[in-house]
DOKOL-226034 format. One record per atom (N, C-alpha, C): x, y, z. Coordinates in steps of 0.05 Angstrom, whole numbers, padded with zeros to 5 digits, always signed. Layout:
XYZ/...
This chain:
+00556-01484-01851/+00563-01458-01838/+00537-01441-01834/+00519-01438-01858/+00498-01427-01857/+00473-01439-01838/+00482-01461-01829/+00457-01484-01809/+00475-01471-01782/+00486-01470-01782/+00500-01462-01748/+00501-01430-01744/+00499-01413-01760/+00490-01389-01760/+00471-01378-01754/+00454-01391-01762/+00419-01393-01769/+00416-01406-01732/+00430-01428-01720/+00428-01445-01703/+00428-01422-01677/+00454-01411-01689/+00460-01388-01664/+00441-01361-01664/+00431-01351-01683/+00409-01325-01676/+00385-01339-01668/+00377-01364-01674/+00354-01378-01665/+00346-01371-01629/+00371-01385-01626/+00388-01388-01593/+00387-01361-01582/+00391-01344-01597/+00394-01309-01589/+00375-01300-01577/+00347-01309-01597/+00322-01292-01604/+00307-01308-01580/+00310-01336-01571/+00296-01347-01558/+00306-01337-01530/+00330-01339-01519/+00333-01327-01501/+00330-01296-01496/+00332-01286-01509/+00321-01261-01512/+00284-01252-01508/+00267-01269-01516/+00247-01275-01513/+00248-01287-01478/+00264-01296-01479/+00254-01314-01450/+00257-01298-01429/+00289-01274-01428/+00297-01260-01412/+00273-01227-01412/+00261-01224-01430/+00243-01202-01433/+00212-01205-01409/+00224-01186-01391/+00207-01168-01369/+00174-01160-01374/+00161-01167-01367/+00132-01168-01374/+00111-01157-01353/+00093-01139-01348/+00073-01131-01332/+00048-01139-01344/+00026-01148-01325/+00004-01146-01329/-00014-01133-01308/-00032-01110-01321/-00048-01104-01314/-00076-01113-01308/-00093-01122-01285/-00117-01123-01297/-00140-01107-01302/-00156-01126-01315/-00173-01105-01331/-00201-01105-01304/-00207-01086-01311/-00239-01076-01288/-00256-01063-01306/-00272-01068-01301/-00303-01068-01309/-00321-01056-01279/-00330-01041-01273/-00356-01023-01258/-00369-01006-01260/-00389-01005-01243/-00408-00973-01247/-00399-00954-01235/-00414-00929-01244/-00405-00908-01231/-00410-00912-01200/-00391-00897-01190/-00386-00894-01158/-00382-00923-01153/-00369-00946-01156/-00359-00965-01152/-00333-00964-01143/-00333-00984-01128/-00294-00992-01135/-00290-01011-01132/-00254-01018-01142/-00259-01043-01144/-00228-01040-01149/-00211-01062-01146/-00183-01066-01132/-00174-01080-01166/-00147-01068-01179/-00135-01070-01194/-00106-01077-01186/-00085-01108-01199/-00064-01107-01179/-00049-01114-01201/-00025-01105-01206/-00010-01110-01229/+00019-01118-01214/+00018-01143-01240/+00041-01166-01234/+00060-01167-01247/+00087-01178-01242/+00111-01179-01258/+00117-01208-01264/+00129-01214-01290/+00143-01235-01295/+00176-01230-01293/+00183-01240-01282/+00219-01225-01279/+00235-01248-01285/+00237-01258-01308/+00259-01277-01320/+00291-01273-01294/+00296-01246-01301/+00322-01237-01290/+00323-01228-01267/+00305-01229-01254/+00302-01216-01227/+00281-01183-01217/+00293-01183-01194/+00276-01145-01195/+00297-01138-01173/+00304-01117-01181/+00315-01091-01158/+00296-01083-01139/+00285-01074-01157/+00270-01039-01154/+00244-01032-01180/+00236-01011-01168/+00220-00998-01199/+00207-00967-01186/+00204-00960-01208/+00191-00931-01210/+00170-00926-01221/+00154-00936-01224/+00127-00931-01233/+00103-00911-01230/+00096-00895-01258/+00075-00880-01251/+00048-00893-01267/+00026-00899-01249/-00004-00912-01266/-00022-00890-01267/-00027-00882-01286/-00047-00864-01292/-00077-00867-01306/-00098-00861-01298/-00128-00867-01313/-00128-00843-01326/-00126-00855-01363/-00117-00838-01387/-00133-00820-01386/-00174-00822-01373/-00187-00812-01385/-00189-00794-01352/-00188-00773-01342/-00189-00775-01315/-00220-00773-01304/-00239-00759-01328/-00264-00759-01317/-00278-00782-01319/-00266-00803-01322/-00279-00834-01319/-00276-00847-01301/-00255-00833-01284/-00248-00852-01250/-00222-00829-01236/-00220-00852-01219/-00195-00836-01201/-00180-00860-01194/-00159-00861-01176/-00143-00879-01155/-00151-00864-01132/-00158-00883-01115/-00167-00870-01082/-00151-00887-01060/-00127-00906-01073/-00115-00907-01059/-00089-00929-01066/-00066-00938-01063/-00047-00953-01080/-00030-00967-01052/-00031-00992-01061/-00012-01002-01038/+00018-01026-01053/+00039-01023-01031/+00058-01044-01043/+00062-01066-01023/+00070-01089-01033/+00071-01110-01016/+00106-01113-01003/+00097-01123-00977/+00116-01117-00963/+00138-01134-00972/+00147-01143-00990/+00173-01149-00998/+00200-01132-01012/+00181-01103-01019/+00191-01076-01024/+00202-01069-01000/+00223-01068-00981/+00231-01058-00957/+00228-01026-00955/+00241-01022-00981/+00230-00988-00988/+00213-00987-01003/+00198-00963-00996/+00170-00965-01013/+00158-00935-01014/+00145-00922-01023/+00140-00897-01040/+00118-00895-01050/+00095-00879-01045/+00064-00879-01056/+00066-00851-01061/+00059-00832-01081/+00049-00816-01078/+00018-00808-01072/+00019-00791-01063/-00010-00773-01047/-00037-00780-01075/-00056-00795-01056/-00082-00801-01069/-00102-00795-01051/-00138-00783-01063/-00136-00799-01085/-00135-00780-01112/-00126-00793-01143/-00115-00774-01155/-00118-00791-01182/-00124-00782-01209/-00125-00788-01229/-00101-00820-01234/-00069-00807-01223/-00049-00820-01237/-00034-00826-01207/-00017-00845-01201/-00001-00839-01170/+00019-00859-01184/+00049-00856-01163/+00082-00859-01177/+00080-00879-01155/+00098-00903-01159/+00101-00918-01137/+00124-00929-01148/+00149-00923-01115/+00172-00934-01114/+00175-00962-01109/+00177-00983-01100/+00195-01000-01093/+00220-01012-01090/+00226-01020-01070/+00263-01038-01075/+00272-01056-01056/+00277-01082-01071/+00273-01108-01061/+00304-01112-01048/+00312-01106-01024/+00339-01102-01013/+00343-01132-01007/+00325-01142-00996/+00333-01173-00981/+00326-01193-01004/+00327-01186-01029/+00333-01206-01054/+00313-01222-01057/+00283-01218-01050/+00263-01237-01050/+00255-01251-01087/+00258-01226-01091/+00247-01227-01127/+00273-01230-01145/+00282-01261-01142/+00302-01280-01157/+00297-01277-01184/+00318-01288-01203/+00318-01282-01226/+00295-01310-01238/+00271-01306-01249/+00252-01327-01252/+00224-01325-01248/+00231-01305-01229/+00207-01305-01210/+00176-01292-01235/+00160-01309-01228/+00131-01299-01237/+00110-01297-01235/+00092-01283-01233/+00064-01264-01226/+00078-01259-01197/+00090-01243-01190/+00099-01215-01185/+00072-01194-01169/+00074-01190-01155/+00054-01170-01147/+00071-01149-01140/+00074-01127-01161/+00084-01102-01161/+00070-01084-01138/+00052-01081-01144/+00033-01051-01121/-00001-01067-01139/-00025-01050-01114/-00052-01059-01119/-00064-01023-01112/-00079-01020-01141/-00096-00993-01141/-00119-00999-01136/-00126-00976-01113/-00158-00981-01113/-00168-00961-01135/-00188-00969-01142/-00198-00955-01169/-00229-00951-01162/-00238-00925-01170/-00269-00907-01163/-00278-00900-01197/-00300-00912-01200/-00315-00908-01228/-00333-00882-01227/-00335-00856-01249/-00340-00840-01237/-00361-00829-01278/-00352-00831-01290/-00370-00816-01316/-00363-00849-01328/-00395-00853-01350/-00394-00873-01357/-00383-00873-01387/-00365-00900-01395/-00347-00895-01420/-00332-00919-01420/-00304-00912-01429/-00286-00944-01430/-00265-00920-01437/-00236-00929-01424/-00209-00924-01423/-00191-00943-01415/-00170-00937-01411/-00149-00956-01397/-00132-00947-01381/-00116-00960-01361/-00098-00954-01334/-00073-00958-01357/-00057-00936-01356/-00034-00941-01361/-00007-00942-01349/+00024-00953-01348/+00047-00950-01335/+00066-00942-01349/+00072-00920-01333/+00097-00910-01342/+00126-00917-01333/+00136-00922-01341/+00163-00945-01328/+00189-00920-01324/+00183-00916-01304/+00204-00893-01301/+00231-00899-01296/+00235-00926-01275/+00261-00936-01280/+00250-00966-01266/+00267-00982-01275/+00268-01013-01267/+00297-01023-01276/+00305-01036-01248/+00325-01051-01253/+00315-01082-01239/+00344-01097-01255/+00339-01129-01246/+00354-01138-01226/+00359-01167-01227/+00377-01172-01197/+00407-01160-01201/+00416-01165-01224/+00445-01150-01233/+00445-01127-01237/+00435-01109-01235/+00434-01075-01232/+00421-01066-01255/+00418-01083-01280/+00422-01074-01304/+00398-01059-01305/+00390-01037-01320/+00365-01027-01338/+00352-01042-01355/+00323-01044-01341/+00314-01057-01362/+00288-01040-01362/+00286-01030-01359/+00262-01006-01367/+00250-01008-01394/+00274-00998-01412/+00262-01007-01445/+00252-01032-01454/+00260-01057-01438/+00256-01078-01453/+00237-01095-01435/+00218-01079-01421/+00198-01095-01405/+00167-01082-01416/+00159-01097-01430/+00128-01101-01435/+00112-01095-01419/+00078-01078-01431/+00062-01076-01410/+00040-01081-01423/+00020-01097-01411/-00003-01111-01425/-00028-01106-01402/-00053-01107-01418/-00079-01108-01399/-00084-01083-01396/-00097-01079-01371/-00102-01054-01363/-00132-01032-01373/-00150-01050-01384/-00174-01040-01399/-00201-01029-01378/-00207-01016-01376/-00220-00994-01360/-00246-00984-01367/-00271-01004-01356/-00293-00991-01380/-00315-00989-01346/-00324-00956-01350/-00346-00957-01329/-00377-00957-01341/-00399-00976-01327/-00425-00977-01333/-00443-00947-01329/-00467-00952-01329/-00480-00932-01325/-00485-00932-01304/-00497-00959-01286/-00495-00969-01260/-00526-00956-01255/-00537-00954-01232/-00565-00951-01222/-00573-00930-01202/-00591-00915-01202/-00597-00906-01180/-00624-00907-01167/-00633-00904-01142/-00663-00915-01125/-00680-00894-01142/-00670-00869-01143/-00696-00850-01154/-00683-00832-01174/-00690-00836-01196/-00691-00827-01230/-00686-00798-01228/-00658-00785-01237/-00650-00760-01244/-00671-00739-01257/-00681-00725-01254/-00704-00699-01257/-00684-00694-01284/-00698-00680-01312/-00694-00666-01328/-00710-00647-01331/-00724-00642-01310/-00736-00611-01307/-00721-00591-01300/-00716-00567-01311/-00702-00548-01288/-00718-00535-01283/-00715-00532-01243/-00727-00516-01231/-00733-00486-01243/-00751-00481-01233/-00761-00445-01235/-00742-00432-01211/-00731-00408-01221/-00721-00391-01201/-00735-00381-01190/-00747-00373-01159/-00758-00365-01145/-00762-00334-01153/-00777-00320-01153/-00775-00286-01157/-00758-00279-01137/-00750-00253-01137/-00733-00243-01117/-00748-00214-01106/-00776-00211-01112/-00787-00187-01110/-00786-00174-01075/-00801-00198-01073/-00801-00190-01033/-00772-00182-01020/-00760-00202-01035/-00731-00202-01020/-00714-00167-01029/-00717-00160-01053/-00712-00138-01062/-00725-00107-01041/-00750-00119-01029/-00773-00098-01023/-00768-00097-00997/-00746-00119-00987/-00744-00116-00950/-00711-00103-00953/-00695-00106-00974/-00674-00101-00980/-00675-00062-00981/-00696-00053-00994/-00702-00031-00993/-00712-00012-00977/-00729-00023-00958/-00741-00015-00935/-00718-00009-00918/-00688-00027-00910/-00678-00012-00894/-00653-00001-00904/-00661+00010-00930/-00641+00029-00939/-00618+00027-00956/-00614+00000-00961/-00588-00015-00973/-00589-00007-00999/-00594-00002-01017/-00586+00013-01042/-00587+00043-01041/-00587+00054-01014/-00595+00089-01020/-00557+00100-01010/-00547+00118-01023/-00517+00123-01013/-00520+00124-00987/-00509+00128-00979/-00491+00140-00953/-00498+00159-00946/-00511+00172-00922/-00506+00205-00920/-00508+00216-00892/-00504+00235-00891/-00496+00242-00859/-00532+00238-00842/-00542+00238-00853/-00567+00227-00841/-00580+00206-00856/-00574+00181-00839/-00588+00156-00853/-00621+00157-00852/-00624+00130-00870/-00654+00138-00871/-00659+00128-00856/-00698+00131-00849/-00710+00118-00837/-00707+00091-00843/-00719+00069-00836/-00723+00048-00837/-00755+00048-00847/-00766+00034-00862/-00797+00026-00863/-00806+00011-00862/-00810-00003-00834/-00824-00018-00827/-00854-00027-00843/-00868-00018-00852/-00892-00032-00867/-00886-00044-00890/-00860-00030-00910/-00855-00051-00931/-00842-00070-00921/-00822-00073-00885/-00809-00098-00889/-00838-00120-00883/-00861-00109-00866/-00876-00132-00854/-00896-00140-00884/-00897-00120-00910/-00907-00122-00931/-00894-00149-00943/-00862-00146-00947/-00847-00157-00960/-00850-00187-00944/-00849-00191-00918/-00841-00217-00910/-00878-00232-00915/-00896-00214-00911/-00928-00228-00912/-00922-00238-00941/-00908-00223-00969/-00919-00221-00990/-00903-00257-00996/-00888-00270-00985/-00878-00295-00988/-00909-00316-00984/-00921-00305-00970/-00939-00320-00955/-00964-00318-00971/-00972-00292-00978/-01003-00294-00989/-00992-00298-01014/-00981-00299-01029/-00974-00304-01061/-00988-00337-01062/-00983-00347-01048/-00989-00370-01044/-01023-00378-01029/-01021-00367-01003/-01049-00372-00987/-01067-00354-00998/-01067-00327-01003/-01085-00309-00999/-01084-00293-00976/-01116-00283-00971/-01120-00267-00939/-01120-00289-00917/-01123-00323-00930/-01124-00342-00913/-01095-00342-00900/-01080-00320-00898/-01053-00320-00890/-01057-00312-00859/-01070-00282-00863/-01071-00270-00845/-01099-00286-00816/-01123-00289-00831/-01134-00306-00816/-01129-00328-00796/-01111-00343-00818/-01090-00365-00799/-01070-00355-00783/-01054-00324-00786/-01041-00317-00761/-01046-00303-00739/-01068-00288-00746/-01079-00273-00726/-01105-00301-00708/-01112-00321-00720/-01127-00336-00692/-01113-00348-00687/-01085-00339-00684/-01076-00372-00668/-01077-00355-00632/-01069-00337-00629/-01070-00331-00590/-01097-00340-00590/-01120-00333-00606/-01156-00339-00604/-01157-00371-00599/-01151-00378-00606/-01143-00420-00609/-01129-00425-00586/-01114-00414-00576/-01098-00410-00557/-01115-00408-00537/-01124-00381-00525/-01143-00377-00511/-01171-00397-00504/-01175-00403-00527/-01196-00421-00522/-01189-00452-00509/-01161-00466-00521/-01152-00485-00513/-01151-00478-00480/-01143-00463-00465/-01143-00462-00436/-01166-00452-00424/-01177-00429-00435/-01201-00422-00427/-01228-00443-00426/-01231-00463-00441/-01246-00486-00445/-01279-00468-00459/-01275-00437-00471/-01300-00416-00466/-01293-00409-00493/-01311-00400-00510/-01310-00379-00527/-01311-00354-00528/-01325-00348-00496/-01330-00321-00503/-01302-00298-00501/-01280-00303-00474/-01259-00290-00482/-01251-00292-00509/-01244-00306-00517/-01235-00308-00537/-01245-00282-00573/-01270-00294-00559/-01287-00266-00589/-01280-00250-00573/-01287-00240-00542/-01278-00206-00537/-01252-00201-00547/-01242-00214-00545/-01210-00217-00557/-01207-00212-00589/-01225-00224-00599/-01230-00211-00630/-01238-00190-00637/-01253-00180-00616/-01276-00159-00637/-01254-00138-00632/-01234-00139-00596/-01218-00110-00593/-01200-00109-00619/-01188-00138-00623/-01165-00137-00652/-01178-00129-00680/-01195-00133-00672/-01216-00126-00706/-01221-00095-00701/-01225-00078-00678/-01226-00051-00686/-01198-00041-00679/-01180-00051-00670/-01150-00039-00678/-01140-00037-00706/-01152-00058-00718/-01142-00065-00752/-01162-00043-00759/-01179-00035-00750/-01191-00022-00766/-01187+00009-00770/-01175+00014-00754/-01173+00042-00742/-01134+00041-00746/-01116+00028-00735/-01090+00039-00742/-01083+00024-00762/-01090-00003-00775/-01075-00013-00800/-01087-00002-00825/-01064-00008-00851/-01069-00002-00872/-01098-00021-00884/-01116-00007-00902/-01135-00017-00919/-01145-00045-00923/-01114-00053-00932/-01113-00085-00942/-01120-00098-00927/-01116-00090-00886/-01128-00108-00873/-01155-00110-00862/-01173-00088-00876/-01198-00088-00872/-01220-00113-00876/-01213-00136-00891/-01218-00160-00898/-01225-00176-00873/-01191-00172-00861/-01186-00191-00836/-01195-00178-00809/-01209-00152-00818/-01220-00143-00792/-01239-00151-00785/-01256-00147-00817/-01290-00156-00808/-01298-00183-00806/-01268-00190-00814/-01277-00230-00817/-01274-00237-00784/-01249-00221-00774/-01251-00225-00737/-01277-00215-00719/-01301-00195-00732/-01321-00188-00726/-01334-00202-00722/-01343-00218-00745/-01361-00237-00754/-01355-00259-00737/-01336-00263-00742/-01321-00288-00719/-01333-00282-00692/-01328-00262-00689/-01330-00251-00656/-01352-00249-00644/-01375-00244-00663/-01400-00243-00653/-01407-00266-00654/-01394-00285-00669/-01412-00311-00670/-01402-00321-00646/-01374-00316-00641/-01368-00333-00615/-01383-00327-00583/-01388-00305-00587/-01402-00287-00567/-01429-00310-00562/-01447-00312-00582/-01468-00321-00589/-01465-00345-00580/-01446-00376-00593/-01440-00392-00590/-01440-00403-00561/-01423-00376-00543/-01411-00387-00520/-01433-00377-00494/-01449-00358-00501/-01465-00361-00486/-01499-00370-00486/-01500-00391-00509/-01526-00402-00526/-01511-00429-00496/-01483-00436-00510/-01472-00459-00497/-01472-00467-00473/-01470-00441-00451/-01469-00437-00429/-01504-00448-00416/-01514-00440-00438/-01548-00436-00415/-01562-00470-00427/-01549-00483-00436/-01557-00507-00447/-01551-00524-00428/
């Protein structure tokens, strides 16, 4: 009595084992900004309906899903909106393809994007599953695999651990001021001051060049002139008038760039008519 007892839970446990619903996940391995296609399969002793499934990447700053597809033996079929940490996917097998037996199963295929480097896993949430007989089997279907590890992976040119210097904000503050923008409101606006804004926009320039700022912008019509003229000498008359305008209506500072257009000017004078009689 006790041998045929024993005979019959044997019989129980094995079919019971045999009839038990099984997923596998596979496992992926990549670098950051990779992807790479994850497709999880069913073993269905008893068949498949349908399913409800949500797959989620546990860790989300380690990847995403960018995109989930189901194979067309699902007649109905259901993706939620990617791309997205976790996405739900319906299926339901109306024209009875997925017989009671059936195995490796291709449920749905995630595309998968590697994004911070680490190791996690894809997990499923079995929201509902039935078999070919209607039954629930949600509780009693296994989920295996699913291991999730991203590399450090490579890049052409090596991440900086310098942090930049913030630029001053002085000039920018000093043209901000010139036309009034921090002074209230009042029934008579201000002037505008034009010499701090032309101060403020030079002061970007000589912080860097010097007076070699102004030298280089004031000869360029002189360079100019000379390029068509094929002569020097317009050109210095052309200097010496700009060199006593600076001298007479600009401020101080440009007294430098006056006498350096003098100097210039006489030499060109010199130059172009030494050149002429040669």
């Amino acid at each position: 009595m006790k041998k045929q007892l024993l005979l019959i839970f044997c019989v129980i446990a094995l079919v019971g084992l045999v009839s038990a619903q099984s997923i596998t996940i596979s496992d992926i391995q990549i670098n950051q900004n990779q992807r790479q296609y994850v497709e999880v399969r069913l073993n269905a002793p008893t068949g498949l309906t349908g399913y409800d499934i949500t797959a989620t990447i546990q860790d989300s700053s380690m990847g995403r899903i960018l995109s989930a597809s189901i194979p067309s033996w699902a007649v109905i079929q259901s993706v939620s909106s990617t791309p997205s940490p976790s996405v739900t996917l319906i299926g339901v097998d109306l024209h009875d393809q997925i017989k009671p037996g059936a195995t490796n199963v291709l449920l749905f295929t995630l595309e998968i994007e590697g994004l911070d480097a680490g190791t996690t896993s894809i997990g499923l949430t079995l929201n509902q599953m039935d078999d070919d007989s209607g039954s629930d089997i949600t509780g009693s279907t296994t989920v295996s695999g699913g291991s999730f590890i991203v590399g450090e992976g490579y890049s052409i040119r090596p991440k900086t651990t310098v942090t930049a210097a913030v630029p001053p904000t002085t000039h920018y503050q000093t043209v901000i001021d010139a036309f009034g923008a921090d002074i209230p409101p009042t029934d008579t606006p201000p002037e505008i001051e034009w010499m701090d804004i032309a101060g403020a926009i030079e002061g970007w320039y000589t912080d860097s060049l010097g007076m070699f700022f102004y030298v280089f912008v004031f000869s360029i019509p002189f360079v100019i002139q000379y390029l068509r003229q094929g002569t020097m000498i317009i050109p210095s008359v052309l200097g010496l008038i700009t060199a006593g305008f600076l001298l007479m209506y600009v401020p101080a500072e440009y007294e430098l760039v006056a006498v350096t257009f003098i100097a210039l000017g006489v030499l060109g004078v010199i130059w172009g008519v030494v050149k002429e009689r040669m």
